[in-house]
Biopython code that builds the backbone (N, CA, C, O; Angstrom):
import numpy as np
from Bio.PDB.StructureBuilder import StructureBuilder

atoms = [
    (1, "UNK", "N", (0.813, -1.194, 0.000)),
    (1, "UNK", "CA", (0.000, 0.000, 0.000)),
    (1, "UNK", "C", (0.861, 1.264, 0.000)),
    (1, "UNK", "O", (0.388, 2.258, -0.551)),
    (2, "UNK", "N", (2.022, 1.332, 0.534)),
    (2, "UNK", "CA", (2.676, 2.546, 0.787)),
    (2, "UNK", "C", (3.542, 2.513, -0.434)),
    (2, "UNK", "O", (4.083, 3.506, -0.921)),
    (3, "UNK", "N", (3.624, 1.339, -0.871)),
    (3, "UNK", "CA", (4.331, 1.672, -2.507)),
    (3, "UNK", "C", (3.694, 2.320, -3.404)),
    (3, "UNK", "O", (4.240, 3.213, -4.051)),
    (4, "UNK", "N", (2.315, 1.928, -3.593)),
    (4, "UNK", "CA", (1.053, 2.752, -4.487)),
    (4, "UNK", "C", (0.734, 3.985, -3.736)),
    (4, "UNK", "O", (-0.089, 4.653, -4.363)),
    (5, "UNK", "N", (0.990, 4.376, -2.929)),
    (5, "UNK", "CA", (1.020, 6.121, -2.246)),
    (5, "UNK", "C", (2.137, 6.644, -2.593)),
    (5, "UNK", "O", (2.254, 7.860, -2.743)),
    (6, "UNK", "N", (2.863, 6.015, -2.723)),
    (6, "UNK", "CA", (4.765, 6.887, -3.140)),
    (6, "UNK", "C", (4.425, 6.804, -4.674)),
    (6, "UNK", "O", (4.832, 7.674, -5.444)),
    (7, "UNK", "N", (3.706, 5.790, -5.080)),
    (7, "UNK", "CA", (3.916, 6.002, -7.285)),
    (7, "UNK", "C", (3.034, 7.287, -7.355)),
    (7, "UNK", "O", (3.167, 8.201, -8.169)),
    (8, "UNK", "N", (1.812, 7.163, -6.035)),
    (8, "UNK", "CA", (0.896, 8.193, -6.783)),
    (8, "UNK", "C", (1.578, 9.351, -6.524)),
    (8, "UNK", "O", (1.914, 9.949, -7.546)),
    (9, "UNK", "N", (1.897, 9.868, -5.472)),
    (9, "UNK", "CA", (2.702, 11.315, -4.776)),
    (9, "UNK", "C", (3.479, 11.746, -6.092)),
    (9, "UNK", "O", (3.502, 12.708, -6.860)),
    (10, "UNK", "N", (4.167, 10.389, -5.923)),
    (10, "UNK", "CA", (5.688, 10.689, -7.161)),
    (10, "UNK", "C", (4.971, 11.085, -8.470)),
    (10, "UNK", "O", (5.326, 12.137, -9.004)),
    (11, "UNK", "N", (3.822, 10.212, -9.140)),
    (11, "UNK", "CA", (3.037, 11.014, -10.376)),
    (11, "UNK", "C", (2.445, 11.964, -10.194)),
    (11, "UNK", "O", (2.474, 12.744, -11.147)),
    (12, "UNK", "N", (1.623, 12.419, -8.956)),
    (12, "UNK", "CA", (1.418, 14.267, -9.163)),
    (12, "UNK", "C", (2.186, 14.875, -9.028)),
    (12, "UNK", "O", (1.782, 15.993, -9.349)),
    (13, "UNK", "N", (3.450, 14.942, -8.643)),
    (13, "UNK", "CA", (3.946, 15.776, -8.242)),
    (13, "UNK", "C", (5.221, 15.649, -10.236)),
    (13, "UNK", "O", (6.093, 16.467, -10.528)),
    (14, "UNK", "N", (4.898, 14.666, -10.929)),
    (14, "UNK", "CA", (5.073, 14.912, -12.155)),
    (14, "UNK", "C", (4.620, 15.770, -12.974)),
    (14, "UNK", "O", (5.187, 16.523, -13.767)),
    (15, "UNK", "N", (2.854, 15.482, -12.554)),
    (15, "UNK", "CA", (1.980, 16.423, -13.253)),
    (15, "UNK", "C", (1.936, 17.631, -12.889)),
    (15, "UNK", "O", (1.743, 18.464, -13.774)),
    (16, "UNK", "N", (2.096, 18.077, -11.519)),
    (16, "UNK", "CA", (1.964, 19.190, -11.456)),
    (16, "UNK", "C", (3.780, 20.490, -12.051)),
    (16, "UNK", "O", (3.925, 21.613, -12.535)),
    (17, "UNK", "N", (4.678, 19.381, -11.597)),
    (17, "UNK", "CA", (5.992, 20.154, -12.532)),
    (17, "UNK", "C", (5.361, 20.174, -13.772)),
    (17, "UNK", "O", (5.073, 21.351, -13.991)),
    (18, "UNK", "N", (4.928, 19.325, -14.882)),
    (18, "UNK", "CA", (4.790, 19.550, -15.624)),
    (18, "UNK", "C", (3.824, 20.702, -16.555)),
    (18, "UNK", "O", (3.818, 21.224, -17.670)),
    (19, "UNK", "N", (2.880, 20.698, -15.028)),
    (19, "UNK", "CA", (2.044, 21.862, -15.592)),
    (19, "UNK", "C", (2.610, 23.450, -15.257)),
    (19, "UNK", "O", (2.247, 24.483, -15.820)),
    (20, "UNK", "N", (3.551, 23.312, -14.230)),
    (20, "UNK", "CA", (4.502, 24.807, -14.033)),
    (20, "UNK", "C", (5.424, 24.857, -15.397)),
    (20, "UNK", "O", (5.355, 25.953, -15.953)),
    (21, "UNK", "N", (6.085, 24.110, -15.906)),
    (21, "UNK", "CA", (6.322, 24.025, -16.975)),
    (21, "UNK", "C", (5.944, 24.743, -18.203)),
    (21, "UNK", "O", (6.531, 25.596, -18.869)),
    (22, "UNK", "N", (4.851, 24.188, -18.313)),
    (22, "UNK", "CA", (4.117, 24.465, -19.663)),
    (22, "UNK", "C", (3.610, 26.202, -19.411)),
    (22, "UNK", "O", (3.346, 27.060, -20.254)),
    (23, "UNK", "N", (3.611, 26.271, -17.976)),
    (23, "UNK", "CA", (3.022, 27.787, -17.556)),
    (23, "UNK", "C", (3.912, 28.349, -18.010)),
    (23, "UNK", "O", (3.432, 29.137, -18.825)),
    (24, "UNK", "N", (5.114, 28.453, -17.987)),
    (24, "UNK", "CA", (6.715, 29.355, -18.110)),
    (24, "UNK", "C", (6.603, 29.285, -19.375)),
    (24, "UNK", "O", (6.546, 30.270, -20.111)),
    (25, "UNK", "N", (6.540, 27.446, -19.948)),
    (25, "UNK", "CA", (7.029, 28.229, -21.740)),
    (25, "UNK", "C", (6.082, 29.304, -22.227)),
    (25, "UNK", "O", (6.434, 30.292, -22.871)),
    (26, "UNK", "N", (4.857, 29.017, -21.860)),
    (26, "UNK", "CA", (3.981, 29.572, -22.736)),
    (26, "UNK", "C", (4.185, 31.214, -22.234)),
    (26, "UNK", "O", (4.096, 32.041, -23.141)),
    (27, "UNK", "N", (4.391, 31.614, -21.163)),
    (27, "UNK", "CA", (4.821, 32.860, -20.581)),
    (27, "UNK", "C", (5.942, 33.540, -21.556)),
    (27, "UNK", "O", (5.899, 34.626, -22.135)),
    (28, "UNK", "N", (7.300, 32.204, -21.540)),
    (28, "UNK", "CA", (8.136, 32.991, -22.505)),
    (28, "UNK", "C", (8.009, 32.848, -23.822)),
    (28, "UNK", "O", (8.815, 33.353, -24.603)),
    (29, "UNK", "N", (6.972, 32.136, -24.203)),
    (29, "UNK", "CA", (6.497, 32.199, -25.869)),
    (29, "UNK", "C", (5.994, 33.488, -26.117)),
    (29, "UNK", "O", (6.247, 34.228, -27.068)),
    (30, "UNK", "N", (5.243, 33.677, -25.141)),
    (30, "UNK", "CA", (3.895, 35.081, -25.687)),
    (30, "UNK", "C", (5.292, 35.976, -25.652)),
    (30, "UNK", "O", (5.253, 36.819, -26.548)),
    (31, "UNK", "N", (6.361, 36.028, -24.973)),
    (31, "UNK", "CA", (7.502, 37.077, -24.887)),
    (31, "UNK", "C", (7.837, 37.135, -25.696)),
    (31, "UNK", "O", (8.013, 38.324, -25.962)),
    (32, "UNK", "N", (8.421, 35.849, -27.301)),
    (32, "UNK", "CA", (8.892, 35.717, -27.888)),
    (32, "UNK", "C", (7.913, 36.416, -29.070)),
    (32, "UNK", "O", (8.452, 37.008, -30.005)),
    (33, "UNK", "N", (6.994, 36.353, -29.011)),
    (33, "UNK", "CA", (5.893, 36.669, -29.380)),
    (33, "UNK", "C", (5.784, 38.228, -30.029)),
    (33, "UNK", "O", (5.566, 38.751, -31.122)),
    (34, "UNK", "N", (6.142, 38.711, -28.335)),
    (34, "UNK", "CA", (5.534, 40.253, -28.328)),
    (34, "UNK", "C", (6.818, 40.735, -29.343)),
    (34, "UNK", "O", (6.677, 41.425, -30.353)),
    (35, "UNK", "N", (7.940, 40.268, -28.886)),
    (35, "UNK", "CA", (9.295, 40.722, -29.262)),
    (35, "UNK", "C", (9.285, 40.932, -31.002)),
    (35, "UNK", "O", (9.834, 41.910, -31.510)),
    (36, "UNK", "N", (8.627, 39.940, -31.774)),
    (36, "UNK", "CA", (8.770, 39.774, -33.163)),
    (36, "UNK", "C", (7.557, 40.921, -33.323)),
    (36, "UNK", "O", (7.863, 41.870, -34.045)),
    (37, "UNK", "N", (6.462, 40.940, -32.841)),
    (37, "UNK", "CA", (5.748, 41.543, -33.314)),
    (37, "UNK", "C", (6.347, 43.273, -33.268)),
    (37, "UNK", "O", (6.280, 44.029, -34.237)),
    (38, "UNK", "N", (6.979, 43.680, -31.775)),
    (38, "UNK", "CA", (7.895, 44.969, -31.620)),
    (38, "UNK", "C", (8.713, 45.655, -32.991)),
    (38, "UNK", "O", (8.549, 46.744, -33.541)),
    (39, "UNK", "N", (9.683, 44.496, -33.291)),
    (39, "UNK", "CA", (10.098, 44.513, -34.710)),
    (39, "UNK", "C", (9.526, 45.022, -35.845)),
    (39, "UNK", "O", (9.664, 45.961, -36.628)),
    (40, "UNK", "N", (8.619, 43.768, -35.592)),
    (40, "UNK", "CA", (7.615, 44.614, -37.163)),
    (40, "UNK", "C", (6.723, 46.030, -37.013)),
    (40, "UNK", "O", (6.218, 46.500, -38.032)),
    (41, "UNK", "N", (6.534, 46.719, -35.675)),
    (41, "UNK", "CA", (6.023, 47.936, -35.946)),
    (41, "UNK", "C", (7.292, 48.959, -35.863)),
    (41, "UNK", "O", (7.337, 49.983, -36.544)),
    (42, "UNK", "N", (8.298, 48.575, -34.970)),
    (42, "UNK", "CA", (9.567, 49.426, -35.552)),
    (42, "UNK", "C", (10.021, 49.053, -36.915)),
    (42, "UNK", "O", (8.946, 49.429, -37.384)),
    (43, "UNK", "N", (10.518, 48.739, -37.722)),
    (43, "UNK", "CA", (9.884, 48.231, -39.136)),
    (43, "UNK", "C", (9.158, 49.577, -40.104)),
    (43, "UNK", "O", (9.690, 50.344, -40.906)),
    (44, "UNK", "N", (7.758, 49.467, -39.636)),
    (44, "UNK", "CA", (7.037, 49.337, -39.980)),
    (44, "UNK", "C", (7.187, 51.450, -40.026)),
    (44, "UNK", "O", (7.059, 52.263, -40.942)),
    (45, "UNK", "N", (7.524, 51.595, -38.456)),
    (45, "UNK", "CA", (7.571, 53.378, -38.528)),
    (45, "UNK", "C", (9.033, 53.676, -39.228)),
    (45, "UNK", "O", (9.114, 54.619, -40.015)),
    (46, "UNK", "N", (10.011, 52.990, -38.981)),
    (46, "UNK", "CA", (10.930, 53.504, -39.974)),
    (46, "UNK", "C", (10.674, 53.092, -41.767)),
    (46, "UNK", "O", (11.571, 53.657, -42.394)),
    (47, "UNK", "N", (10.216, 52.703, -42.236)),
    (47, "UNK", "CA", (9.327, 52.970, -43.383)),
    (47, "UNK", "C", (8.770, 54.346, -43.662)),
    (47, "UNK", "O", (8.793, 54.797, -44.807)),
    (48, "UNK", "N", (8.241, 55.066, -42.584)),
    (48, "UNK", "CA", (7.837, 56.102, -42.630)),
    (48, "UNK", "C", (8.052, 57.017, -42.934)),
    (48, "UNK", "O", (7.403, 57.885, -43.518)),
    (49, "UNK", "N", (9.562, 56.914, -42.368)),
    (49, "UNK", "CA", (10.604, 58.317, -42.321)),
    (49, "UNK", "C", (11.036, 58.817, -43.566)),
    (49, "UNK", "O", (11.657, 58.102, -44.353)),
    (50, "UNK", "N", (10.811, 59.756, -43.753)),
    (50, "UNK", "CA", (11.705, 60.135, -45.260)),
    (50, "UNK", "C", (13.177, 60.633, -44.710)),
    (50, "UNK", "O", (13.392, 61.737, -44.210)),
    (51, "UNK", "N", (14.273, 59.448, -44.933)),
    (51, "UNK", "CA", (15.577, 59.648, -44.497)),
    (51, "UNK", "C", (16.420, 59.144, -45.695)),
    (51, "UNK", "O", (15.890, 58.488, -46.592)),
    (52, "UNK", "N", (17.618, 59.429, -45.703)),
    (52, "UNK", "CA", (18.618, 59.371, -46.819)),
    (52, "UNK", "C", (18.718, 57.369, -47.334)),
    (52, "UNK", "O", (18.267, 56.344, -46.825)),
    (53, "UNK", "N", (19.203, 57.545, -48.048)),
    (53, "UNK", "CA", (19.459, 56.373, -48.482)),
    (53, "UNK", "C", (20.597, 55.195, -47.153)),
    (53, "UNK", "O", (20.392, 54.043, -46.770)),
    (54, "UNK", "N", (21.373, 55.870, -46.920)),
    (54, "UNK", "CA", (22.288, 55.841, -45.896)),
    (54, "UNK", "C", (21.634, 55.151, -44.808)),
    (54, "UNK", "O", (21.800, 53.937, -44.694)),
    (55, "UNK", "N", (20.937, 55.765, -44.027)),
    (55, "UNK", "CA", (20.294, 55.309, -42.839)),
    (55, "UNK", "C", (18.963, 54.725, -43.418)),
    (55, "UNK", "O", (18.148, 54.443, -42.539)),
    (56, "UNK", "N", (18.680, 54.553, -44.322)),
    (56, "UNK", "CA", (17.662, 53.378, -45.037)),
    (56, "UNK", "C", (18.261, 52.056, -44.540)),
    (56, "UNK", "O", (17.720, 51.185, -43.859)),
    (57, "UNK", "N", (19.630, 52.113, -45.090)),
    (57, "UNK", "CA", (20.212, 50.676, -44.943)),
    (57, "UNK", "C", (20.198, 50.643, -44.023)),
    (57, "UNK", "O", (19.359, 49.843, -43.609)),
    (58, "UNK", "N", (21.292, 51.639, -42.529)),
    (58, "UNK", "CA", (21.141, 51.339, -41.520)),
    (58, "UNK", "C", (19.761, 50.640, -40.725)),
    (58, "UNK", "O", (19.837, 49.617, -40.044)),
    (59, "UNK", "N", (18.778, 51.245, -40.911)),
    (59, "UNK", "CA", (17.702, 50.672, -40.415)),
    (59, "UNK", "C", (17.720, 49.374, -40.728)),
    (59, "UNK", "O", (17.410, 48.626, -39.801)),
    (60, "UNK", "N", (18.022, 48.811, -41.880)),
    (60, "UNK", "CA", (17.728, 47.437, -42.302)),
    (60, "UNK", "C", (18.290, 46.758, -41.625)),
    (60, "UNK", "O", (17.726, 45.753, -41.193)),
    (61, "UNK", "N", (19.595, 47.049, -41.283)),
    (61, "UNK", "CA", (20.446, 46.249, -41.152)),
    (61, "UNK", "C", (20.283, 46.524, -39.294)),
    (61, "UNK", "O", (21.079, 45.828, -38.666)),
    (62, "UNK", "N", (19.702, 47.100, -38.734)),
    (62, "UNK", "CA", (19.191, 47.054, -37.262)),
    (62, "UNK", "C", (17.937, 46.660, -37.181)),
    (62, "UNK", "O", (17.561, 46.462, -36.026)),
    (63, "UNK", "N", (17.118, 46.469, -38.056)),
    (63, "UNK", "CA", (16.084, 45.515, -38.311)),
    (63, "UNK", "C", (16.760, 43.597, -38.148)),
    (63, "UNK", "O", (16.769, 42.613, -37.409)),
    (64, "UNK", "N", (17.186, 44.088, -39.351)),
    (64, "UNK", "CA", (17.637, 42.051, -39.719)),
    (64, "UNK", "C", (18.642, 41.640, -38.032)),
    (64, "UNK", "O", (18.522, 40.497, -37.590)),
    (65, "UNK", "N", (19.480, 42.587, -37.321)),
    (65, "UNK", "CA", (19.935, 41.813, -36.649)),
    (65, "UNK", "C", (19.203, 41.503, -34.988)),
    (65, "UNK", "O", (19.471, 40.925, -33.935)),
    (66, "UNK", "N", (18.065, 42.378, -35.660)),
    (66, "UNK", "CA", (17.111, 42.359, -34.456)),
    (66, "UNK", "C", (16.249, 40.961, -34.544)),
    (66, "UNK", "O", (15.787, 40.165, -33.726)),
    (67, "UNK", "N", (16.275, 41.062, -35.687)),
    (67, "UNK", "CA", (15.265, 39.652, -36.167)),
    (67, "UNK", "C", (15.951, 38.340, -35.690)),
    (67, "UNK", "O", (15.521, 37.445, -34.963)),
    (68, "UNK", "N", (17.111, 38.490, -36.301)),
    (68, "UNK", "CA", (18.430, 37.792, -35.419)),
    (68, "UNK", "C", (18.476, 36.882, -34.399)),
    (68, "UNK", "O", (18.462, 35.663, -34.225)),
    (69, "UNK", "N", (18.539, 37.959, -33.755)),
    (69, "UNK", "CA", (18.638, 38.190, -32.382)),
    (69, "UNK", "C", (16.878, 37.404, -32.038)),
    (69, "UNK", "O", (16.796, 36.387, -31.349)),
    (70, "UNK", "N", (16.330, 37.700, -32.302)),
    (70, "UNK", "CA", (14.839, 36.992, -31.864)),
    (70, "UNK", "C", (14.775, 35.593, -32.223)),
    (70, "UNK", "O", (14.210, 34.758, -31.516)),
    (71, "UNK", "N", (15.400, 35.311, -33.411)),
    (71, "UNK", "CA", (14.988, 33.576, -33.747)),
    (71, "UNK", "C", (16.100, 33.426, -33.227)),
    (71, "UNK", "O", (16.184, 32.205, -33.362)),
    (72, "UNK", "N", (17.177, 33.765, -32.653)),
    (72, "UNK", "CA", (18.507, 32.818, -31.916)),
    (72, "UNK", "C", (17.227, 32.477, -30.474)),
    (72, "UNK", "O", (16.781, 31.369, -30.173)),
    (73, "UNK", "N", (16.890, 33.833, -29.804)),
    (73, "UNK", "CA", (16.065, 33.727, -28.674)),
    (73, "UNK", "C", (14.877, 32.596, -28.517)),
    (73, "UNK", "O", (14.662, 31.902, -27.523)),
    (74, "UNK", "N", (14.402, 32.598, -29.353)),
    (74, "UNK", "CA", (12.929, 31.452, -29.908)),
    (74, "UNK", "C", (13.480, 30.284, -30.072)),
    (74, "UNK", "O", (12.701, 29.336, -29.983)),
    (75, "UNK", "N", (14.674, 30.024, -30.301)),
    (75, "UNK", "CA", (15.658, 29.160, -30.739)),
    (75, "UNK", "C", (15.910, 27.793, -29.316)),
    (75, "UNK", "O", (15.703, 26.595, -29.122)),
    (76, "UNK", "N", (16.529, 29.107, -28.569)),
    (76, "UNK", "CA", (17.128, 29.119, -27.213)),
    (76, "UNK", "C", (15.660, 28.842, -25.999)),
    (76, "UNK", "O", (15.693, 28.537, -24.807)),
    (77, "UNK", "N", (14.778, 29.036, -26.687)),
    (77, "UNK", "CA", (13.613, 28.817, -25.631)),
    (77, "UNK", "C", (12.783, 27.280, -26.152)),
    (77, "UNK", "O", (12.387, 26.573, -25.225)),
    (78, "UNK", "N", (12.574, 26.869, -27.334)),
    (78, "UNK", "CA", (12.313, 25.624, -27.310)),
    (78, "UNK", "C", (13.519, 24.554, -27.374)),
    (78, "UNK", "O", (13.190, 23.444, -27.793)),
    (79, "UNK", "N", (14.581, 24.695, -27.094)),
    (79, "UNK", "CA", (15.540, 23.852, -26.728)),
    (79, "UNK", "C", (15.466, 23.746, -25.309)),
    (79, "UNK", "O", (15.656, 22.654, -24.773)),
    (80, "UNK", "N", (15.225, 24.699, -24.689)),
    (80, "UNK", "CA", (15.398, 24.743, -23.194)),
    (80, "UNK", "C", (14.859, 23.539, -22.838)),
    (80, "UNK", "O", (15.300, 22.568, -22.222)),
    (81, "UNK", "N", (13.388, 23.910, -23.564)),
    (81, "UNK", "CA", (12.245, 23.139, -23.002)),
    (81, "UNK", "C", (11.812, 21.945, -23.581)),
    (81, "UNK", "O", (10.769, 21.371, -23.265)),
    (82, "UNK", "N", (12.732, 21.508, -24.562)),
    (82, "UNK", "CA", (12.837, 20.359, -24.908)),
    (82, "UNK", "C", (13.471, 19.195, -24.364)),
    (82, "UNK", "O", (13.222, 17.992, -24.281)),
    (83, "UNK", "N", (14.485, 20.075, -23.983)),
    (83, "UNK", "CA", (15.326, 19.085, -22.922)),
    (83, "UNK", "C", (15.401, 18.848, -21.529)),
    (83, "UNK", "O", (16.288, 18.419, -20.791)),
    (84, "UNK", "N", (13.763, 19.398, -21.293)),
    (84, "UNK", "CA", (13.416, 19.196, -19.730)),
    (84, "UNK", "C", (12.697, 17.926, -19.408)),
    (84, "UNK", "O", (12.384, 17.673, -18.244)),
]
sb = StructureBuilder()
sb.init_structure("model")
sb.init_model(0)
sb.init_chain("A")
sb.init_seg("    ")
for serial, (resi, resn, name, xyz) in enumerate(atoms, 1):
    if name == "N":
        sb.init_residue(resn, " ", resi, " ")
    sb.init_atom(name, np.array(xyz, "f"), 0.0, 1.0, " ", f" {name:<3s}", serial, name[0])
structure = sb.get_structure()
């Protein structure tokens, strides 16, 4: 009897890590989330600007390494949690 009280303890207490778990990724998904979407309205206002050709590129090129920078991050967050 006290073996089938230790499997059960030991399986909620699976389920319930597992459901703190799933709380965090999805916490740092919607982050990953907000972050890409940030991008595309900065993006979106430097489009706007009537600026030289010069800082056209610049923008791009602080765009793309922003983008970068976000799928390394998105990257780095379902690995985490893959290997939990």
């Amino acid at each position: 009897m006290e073996k089938v009280i230790i499997l059960f303890i030991t399986e909620v207490i699976k389920i319930e890590s597992t459901e703190v778990e799933d709380v965090q990724w999805s916490q740092d998904w919607k982050a990953i989330v907000e972050i890409f979407d940030t991008i595309d309205r900065l993006e979106a206002l430097f489009k706007s600007l009537d600026v030289s050709y010069l800082r056209e590129v610049q923008q791009k090129i602080l765009v793309l390494n922003l983008q970068k920078y976000a799928w390394s991050l998105s990257k780095f967050i379902v690995e985490k949690y893959s290997n939990e």
